[in-house]
N, C-alpha and C positions, 0 to 999 in steps of 0.2 A: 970671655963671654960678653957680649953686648946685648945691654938692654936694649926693649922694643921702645922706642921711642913715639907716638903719637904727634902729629902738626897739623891743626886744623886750622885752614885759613878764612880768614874771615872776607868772606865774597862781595859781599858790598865794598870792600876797601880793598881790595882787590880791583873790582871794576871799577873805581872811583881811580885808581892808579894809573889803569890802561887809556880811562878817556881824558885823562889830565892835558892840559897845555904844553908842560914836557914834553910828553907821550907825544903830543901833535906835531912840537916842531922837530923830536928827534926824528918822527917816520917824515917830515916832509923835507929836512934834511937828506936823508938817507937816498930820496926820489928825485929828488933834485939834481943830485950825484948820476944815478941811472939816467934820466933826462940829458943830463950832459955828456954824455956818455954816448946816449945814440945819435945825439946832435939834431939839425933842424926836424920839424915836423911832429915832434910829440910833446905830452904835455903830463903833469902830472896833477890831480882833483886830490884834496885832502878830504875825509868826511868822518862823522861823527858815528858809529854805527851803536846799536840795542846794548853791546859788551864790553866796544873797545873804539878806537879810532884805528881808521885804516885810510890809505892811499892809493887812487885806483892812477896809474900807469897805461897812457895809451896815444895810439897814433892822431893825430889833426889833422893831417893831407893824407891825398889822393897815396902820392909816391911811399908815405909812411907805412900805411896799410897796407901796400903791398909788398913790402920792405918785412914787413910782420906776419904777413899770410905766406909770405916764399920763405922766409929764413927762421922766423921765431926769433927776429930782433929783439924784443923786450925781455925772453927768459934768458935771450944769451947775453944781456946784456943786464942781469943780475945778479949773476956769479962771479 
């Protein structure tokens, strides 16, 4: 029989986790990766959001964006 266990996290240190410096270079690590990946023409913006830190992923050129509107370059190039 197993007991119900209880975990309350404590939120504030929670989102103090997510917007950390770590946090920042591991997701701009990670994008940099996908950036390389699609080669010229994109670019990856790190930014600080209300919760967490996030990494917006996206085209620079002409050719990029259309590379991304025909094929979904970015999400196939996330997996």
């Amino acid at each position: 029989v197993m007991n119900k266990i209880k975990v309350k996290l404590n939120r504030s240190g929670v989102r103090e986790m997510l917007k950390s410096a770590e946090m920042q270079s591991l997701l701009a690590e990670r994008a940099q990766a996908v950036v390389n990946r699609l080669g010229d023409g994109y670019a990856a913006d790190p930014y600080v959001g209300k919760n967490r830190a996030n990494v917006s992923i996206h085209p620079e050129t002409a050719k990029a964006f259309r590379e991304t509107y025909k094929e979904n370059s970015i999400l196939k190039a996330l997996r």
